[in-house]
N, C-alpha and C positions, 0 to 999 in steps of 0.2 A: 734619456729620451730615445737614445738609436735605440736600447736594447727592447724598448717598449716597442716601440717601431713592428723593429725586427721579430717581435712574439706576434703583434697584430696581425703582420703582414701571413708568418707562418700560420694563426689561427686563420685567417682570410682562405688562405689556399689549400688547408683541410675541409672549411666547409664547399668551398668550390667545389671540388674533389667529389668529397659526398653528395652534393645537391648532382655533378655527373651523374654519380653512380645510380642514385632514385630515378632520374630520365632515361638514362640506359636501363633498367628496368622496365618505366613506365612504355617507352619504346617498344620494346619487345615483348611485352605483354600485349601491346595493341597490335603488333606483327601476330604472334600467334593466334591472338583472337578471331585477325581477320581472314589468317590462311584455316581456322575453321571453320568458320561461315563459308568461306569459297569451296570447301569441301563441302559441309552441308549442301550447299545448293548443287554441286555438282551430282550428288548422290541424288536427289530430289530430283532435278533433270533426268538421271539415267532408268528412275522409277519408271516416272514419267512417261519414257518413250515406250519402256519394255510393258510396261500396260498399253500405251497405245497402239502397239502392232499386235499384242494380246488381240483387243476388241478388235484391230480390222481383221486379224483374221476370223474372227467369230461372226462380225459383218460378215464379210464375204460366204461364209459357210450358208448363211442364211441366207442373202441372198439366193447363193444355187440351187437352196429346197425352194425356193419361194419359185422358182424361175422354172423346176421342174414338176411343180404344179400347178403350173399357168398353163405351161404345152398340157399336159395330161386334161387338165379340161377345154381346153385349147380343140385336141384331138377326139373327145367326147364331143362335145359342138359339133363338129363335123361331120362326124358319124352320124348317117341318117336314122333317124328312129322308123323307117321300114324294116333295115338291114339288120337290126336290132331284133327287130321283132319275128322275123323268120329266121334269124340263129337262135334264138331264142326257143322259137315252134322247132326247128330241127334235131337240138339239144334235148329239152324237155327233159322230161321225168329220167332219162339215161344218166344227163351229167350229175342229177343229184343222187342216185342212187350210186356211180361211179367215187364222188366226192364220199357218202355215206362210208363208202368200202373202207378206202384210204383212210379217212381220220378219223372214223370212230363217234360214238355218238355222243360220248362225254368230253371229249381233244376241246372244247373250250374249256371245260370244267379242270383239266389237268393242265392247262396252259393260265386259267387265272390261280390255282394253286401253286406253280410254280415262281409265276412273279411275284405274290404278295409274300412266298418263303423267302425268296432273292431279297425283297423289301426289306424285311425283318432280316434278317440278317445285317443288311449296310445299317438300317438304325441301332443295331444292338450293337455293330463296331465305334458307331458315334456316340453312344450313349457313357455318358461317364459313371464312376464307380458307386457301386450299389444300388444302381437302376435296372440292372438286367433283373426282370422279373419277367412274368405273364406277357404284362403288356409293358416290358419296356421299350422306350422309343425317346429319343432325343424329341418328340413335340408333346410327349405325351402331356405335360403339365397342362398345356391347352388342348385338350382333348380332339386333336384333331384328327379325324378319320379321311383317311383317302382310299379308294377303292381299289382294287385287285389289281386292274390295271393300269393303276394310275405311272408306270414309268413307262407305257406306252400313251399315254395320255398329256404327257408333258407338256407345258406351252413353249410355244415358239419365238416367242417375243426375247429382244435382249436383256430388259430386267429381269424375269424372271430364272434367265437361266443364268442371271449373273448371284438370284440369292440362289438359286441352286448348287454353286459353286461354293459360296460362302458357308452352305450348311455344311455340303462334303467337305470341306478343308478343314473345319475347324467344328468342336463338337464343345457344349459351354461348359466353362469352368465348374471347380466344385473345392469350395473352399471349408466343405465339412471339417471341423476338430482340427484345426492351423491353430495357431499361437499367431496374437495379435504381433506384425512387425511393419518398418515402414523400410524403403528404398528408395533411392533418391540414383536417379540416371541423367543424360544428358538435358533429354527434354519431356521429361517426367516424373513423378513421385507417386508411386505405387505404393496403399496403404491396405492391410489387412486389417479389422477393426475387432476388436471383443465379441459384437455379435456376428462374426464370420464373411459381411458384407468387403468387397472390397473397393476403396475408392482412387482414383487415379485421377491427377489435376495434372493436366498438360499447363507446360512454362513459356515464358517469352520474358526478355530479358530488353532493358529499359535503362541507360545510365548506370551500368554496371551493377543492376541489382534485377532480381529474377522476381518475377510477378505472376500469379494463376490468372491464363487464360480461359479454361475450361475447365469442367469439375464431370466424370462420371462415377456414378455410383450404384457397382451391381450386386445383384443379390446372392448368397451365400452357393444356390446352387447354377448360378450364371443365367437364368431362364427370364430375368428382370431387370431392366438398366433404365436409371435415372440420369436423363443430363441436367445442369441446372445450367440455366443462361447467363453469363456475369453480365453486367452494365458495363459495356466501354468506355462510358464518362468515368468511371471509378476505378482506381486501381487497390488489388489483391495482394498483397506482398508474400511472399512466401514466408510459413512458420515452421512451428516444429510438430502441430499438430493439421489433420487436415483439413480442408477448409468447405464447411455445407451453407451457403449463405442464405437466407431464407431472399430467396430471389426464383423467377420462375421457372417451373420446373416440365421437362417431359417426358413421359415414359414410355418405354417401348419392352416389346417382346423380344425373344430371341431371335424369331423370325423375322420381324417388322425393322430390324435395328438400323437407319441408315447407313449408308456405303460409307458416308466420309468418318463414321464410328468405327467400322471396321477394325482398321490398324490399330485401332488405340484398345478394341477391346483383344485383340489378337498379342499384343503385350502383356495384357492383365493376366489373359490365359497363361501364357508363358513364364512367368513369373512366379504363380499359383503355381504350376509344374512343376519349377523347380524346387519351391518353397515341400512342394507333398514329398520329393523326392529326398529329401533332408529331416521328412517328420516322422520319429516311430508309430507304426501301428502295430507291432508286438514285439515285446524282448526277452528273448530266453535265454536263459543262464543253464548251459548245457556245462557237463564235464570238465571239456577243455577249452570253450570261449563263449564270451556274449555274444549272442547273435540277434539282429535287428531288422525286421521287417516293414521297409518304408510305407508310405502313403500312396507313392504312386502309381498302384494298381489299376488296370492288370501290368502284367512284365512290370512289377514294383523293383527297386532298387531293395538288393541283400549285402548285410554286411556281416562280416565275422569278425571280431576281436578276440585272438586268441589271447591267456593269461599269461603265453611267454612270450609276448611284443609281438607275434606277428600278425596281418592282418590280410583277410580278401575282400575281394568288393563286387559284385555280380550286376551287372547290371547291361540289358541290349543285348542277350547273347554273347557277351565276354565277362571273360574272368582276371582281374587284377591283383595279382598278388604281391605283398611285401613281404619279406623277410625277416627276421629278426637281427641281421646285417645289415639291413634297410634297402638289401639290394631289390629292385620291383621287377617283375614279368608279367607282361600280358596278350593273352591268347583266350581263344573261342572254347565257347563251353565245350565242342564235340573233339576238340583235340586234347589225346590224351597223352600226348608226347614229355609228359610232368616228369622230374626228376622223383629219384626214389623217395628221398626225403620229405618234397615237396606232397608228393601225392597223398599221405595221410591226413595233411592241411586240408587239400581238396576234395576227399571223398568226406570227410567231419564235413567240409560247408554243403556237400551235398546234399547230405542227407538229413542235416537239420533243414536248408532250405525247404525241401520236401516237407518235411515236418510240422514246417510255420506254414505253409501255404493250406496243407489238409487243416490246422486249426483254423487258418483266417475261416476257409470254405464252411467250416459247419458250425462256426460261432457266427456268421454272417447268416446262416442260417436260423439258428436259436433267434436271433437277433430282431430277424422280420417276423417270425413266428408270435413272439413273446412280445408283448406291448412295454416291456418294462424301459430300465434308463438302458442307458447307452453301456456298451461294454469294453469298446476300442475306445484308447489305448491300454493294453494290457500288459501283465508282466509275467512269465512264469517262471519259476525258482527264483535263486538266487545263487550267487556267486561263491562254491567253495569255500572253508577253512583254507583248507591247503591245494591251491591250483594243480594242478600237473600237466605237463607238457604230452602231446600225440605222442614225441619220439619215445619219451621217459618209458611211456607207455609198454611202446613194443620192443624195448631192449630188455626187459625181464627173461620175454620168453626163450631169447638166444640164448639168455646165460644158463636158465634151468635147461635147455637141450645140452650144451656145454656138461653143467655138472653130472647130468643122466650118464652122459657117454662114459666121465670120467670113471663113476661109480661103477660102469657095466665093464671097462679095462681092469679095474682093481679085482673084480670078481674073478674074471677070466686069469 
C-alpha cells in the first residue's frame, strides 16, 4: 500500500509539473502576444502623427496661397478704375508691342509644348511595364485627357492634391505572366490567382483564431479594384484558399480608389514587385553560365549562374558577387576596382546583360507589332555538354605564349 502510495504520489507531481509547464507557456504566449499589440498600436500612433503634421503643414501652405489672393484682390478693389484707365490710355499700344518684342508671338505655344512634354514624361515614369507606347500614360485605360496646361491648372483643394500625391507615389501594379502564389503576413494574405488578378484579405484575430475582415480584389493590370463588404454579424475564418463571398461589392478606378485603400493596395503593389523580381522573363544559356532576366522591368533584376559555382546578381546599380569559395562582394556597377580573377566573371555578366536587355527591346517590339500569342517567357540555347569555366578559358593562351617562346630559344 506505501509503495502504491508512493508511485501515486510521484505520478501526482509529474502531472503537476507538467500541467506548470503548459501555464508557463500558456503565460507567455499571452505576454508576447500582448507586447505585440502594444507595438502595433504604438506604430499606428506614430503613423498617425507623422501624417498629421504631414496635412498641417499642407493646411498651412494653403492657407498662405489663399491668404495671398485675398490681398491681391483685396489691392485690385482699391484700385480705382479711373487710375486704371489712364495707365491704361498712357500704356497703350506701346506696352503691347514692347510685350510682343520680349516673348515672341508663339512663347504660349512653346510654353504649352513644354509642359505637356514634362507631362508625358512623369506619366511614362509611372507607367508600368509595357505601356510606354504612343499614348502611354498611367490613366490611359480611362481615357482621360487633360490639357497642355493642366499642372498649371491644378486644383487647390486638399483632396485633390492628396490623390495627386497618391498617383505620383505609387504607379498600379502589373501582375502580367506571375505564377499563381499566395503569402500570408501579419495582418494580410496576399493572393496572386491563375487569371493574374490579385486578391488581398485584411485579418483581425478573435479567440485566438484569425478571421477576413476585408476582401480586395484587383485586376491583373492594377487599373480595377474590387472591395467586397463582409457582414459583421458573420464571421470569415481564414483558409487556405481566398475568400470572394458573394456579398456586396464596389468598384473603383485607380484614380477614384479611396484613401483608407490606399495602404493596403500599396502592399499589393509591393509584393507583385517582388514577386516580378523573382520571375524569369528570358534565360540564356550562354558559354559559361545561365543568365536570367527578371520581370521587374525597367532596372529588372539580372542574374548570372555560372557552370563553376559562381554567381552575380545585378540589381539597383550594384553588383553582387559570389565566389566559388562562397566568399561574396558587393560594389557599384561603375566601380571597377575587381580583382583580376574576378573581372572575367563581370565583363561575361556584362555583356550578356547587354544582350538580354536588346532581345527583351525588339521582341517587345515584334510583340506589339504582331497580334499573335504571347512570347515572354523565353529561353534561348541551352546549357553545354561540357561546361567550361571563364578562367579555364584564358589560361590556354598563357601556355601557347609559354610554348611559342620555348620553341623560338630552341631555334636560336
Amino acid at each position: 500500500m506505501k509503495e502504491e502510495e508512493t508511485e501515486m504520489d510521484a505520478v501526482g507531481k509529474k502531472e503537476e509539473a507538467q500541467m506548470g509547464k503548459v501555464r508557463r507557456k500558456e503565460e507567455e504566449q499571452k505576454l508576447d502576444e500582448f507586447r505585440m499589440k502594444e507595438e502595433e498600436q504604438w506604430m499606428d500612433e506614430v503613423g498617425k502623427k507623422e501624417e498629421n503634421a504631414h496635412m498641417g503643414m499642407v493646411r498651412k501652405k494653403e492657407e498662405e496661397v489663399q491668404m495671398v489672393t485675398v490681398r491681391n484682390k483685396e489691392e485690385e478693389m482699391q484700385m480705382s478704375p479711373a487710375w486704371k484707365n489712364e495707365e491704361e490710355m498712357q500704356m497703350g499700344p506701346v506696352w503691347k508691342k514692347e510685350e510682343e518684342m520680349q516673348m515672341g508671338p508663339d512663347q504660349n505655344k512653346v510654353e504649352e509644348a513644354q509642359i505637356s512634354s514634362v507631362w508625358k514624361k512623369e506619366e511614362e515614369q509611372m507607367a508600368p511595364v509595357g505601356m510606354k507606347t504612343k499614348s502611354s500614360s498611367v490613366f490611359s485605360t480611362y481615357s482621360l485627357s487633360y490639357p497642355s496646361t493642366s499642372r498649371a491648372l491644378e486644383p487647390q483643394n486638399s483632396r485633390r492634391k492628396g490623390r495627386r500625391s497618391w498617383w505620383s507615389c505609387i504607379s498600379p501594379l502589373n501582375a502580367h505572366r506571375l505564377q499563381p502564389i499566395r503569402q500570408k503576413t501579419e495582418k494580410a494574405v496576399v493572393t496572386i490567382l491563375e487569371t493574374e488578378q490579385v486578391c488581398v484579405e485584411l485579418l483581425k484575430e478573435f479567440d485566438y483564431q484569425e478571421y477576413v475582415k476585408e476582401v480586395l480584389l484587383i485586376s491583373h493590370d492594377g487599373n480595377s479594384i474590387t472591395v467586397y463588404h463582409l457582414s459583421e454579424r458573420k464571421d470569415y475564418p481564414l483558409t487556405n484558399k481566398p475568400l470572394l463571398p458573394q456579398t456586396d461589392t464596389t468598384r473603383y478606378s485607380f484614380e477614384s480608389l479611396p484613401e483608407k485603400h490606399w495602404r493596403t493596395y500599396q502592399h499589393a503593389s509591393r509584393f507583385v514587385q517582388l514577386v516580378r523580381s523573382k520571375t524569369p522573363k528570358i534565360t540564356y544559356f550562354s558559354r559559361y553560365a545561365k543568365c536570367i532576366l527578371m520581370e521587374n522591368s525597367p532596372c529588372a533584376d539580372f542574374e548570372v549562374w555560372f557552370y563553376d559555382g559562381a554567381k552575380i546578381h545585378k540589381t539597383h546599380g550594384l553588383i553582387s558577387m559570389t565566389e566559388k569559395s562562397g566568399e561574396s562582394c558587393l560594389k557599384e556597377e561603375t566601380d571597377s576596382s575587381w580583382k583580376e580573377d574576378m573581372k572575367t566573371y563581370v565583363n561575361h555578366a556584362n555583356e550578356k546583360h547587354r544582350f538580354c536587355l536588346a532581345l527583351e527591346f525588339f521582341t517587345t517590339e515584334e510583340e506589339a507589332k504582331n497580334s499573335g500569342g504571347p512570347i515572354f517567357p523565353m529561353i534561348v540555347g541551352r546549357q553545354p555538354g561540357n561546361p567550361v569555366s571563364p578562367q579555364v578559358v584564358s589560361a590556354p593562351s598563357s601556355v601557347h605564349s609559354s610554348r611559342s617562346t620555348r620553341r623560338r630559344g630552341r631555334h636560336r
